[in-house]
N, C-alpha and C positions, 0 to 999 in steps of 0.2 A: 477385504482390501479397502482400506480409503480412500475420498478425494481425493485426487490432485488438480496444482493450480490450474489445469488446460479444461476440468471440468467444469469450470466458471465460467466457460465459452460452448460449453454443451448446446444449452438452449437459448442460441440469439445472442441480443448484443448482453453484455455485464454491465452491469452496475458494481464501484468497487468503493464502499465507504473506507476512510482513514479514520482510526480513534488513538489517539494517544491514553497511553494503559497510565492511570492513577490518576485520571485528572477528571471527576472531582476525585475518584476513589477506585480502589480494583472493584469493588464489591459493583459501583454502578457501572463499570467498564466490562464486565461480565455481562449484567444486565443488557449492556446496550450489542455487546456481541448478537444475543440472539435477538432481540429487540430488530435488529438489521436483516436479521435473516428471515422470522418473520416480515417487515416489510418487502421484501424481493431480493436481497441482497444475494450478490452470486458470491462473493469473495470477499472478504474482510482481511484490512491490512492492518496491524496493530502497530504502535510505535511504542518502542522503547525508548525511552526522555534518556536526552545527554547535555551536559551541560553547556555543550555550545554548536546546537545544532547549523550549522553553515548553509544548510538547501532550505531554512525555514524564514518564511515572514513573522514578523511580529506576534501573531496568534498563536500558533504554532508553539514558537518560542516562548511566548508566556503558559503554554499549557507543559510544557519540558521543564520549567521552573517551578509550576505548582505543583505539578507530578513528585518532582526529588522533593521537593521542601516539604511533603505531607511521607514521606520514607520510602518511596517506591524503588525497591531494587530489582534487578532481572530475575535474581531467583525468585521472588515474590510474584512476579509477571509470571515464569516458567510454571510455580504453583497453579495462579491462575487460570495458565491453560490447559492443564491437566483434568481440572474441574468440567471448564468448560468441552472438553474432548470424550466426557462422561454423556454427555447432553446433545454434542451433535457434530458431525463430521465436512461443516463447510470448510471447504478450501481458506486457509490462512495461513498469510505470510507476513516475516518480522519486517520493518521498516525502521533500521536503526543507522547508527554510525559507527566506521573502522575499530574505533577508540572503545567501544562498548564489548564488541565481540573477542578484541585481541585482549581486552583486560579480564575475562569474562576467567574465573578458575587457572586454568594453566593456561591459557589461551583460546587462538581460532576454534582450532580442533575440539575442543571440549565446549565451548557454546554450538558448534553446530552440530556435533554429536547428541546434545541436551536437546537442543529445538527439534531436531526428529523424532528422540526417543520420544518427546511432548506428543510430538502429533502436528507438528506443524509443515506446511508443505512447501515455502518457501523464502528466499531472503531476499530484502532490495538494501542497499548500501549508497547515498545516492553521493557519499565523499569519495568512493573508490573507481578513478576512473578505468577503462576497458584493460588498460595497458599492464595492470597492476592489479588485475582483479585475480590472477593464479592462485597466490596463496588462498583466497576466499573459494574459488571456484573447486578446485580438489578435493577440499574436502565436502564440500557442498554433495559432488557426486559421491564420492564415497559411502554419504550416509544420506543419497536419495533426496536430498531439497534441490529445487530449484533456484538457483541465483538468479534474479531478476536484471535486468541490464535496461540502462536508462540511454534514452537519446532524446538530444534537446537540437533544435532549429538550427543551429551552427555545428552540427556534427556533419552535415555533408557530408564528402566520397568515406567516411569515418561508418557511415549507417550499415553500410551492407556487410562489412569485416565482423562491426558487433551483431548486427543480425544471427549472423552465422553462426555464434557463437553460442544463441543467446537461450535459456531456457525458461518452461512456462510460458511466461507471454513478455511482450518489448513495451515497456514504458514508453512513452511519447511523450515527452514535456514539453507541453503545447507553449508556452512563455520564457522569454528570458528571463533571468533574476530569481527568486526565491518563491518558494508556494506563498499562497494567499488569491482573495478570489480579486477577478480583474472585470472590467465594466465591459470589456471587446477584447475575443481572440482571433488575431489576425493569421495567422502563421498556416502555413499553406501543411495540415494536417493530413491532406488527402497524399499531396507528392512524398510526403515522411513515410505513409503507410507502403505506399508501392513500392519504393525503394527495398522497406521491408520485405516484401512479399515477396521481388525479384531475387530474393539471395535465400530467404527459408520460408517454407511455410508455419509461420506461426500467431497466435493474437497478439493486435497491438490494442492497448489501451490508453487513451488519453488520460493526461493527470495535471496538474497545476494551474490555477486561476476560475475553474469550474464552478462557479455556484450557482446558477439558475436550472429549473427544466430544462429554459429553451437551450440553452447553453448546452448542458449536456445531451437534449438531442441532437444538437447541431455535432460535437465533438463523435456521438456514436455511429452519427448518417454515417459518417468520415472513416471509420475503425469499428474496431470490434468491442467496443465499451470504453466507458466513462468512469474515471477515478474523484472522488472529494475528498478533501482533509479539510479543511481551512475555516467551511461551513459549518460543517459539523462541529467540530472544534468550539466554535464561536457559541453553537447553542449549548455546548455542554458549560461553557464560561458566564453563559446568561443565565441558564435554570440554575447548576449544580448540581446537587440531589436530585432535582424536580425533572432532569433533561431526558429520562428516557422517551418517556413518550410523544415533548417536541421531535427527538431524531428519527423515533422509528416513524411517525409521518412524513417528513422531511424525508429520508432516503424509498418510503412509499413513492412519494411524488415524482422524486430523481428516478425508480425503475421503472416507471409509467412512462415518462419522458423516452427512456432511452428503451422501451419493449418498441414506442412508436416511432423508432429513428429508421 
């Protein structure tokens, strides 16, 4: 039986690196898969690049650009996980957009039928609000992923309905506006999480604006782990090729952080 996403919450708080798949290349985005996991990683999110991702800041967005413009397509990503699913069985989940999965073959149903038979353990959609996530959620159980469900600081009496709904663990978007890292998160993460908790038992993890240790020990004191994209992102945009072993330090440092939250 393999991982699933709640096993990333086994031992203490998570650590949850984001990598956008093709950027520099699949070959090092592979690499930096286990690179992550070696350094402590409990879960690893992959992004599938679309070309007009809406939830991303700048970074982000130019890494979804260089991703398609060097020919990054899903089945090529799908390939890639297969590889990687030879090698080892950490909990991963897609991080993509509506537009990616419904145009994906025949559609829904056949991109999330594929991402199982891959091996992969779950999907976050961060364009598909609660209300409208059916079509995505059916088949998701169907073929065993987890649908990840996001709440951000103005979902209010909104949290506990999506809680209840919610599978794997609950994103927490610690910021308003789009990912990317921020200098100070104010947002009252701990009242987010209890909310949670009041309606299911399940892990919440923070995500958006993260980039420091203290930062993510502070978001883990708070929750049950700490999500990056944005950082990480940025040192694969500085080295290129040369990035793996900037990030697996970098996501070292971040699970150090957040084992002492």
């Amino acid at each position: 039986m393999s991982k699933k996403v709640i096993d990333a919450f086994a031992n203490g708080k998570a650590f949850i690196p984001f990598i956008t798949c093709g950027d520099p290349s699949l070959d090092i985005t592979e690499q930096l898969v286990y690179a992550c996991e070696e350094a402590g990683a409990d879960l690893i999110e992959l992004g599938i690049p679309f070309s007009d991702p809406t939830a991303e800041g700048p970074v982000i967005q130019a890494a979804n650009i260089r991703a398609l413009a060097g020919g990054v397509t899903t089945d090529k990503i799908f390939a890639m996980v297969e590889r990687i699913r030879q090698k080892t069985d950490i909990p991963m989940v897609f991080m993509t957009y509506a537009n990616v999965v419904f145009s994906y073959g025949k559609g829904t149903e056949d991109f999330i039928q594929k991402a199982s038979a891959i091996g992969m353990n779950g999907l976050i959609l961060p364009d598909v609000p609660f209300e409208e996530k059916e079509e995505f959620d059916a088949p998701c159980k169907k073929y065993g992923l987890d649908l990840i469900s996001l709440i951000a600081p103005t979902s209010h009496e909104r949290i506990k309905m999506i809680a209840k709904e919610a599978g794997g663990f609950v994103y927490c978007v610690s910021s308003l506006g789009v990912t990317g890292t921020r200098t100070e998160i104010t947002t009252d993460i701990g009242a987010m999480v209890k909310l949670v908790k009041e309606a299911k038992d399940i892990p919440c993890a923070v995500g958006f604006g993260i980039s420091t240790p203290e930062q993510a020990k502070k978001m883990a004191s708070q929750s049950d782990g700490a999500i990056v994209g944005s950082a990480i992102v940025k040192l694969c945009a500085a080295y290129g090729a040369e990035c793996v072993p900037k990030v697996k330090e970098y996501v070292k440092s971040m699970k150090e952080a957040v084992r002492e939250a």
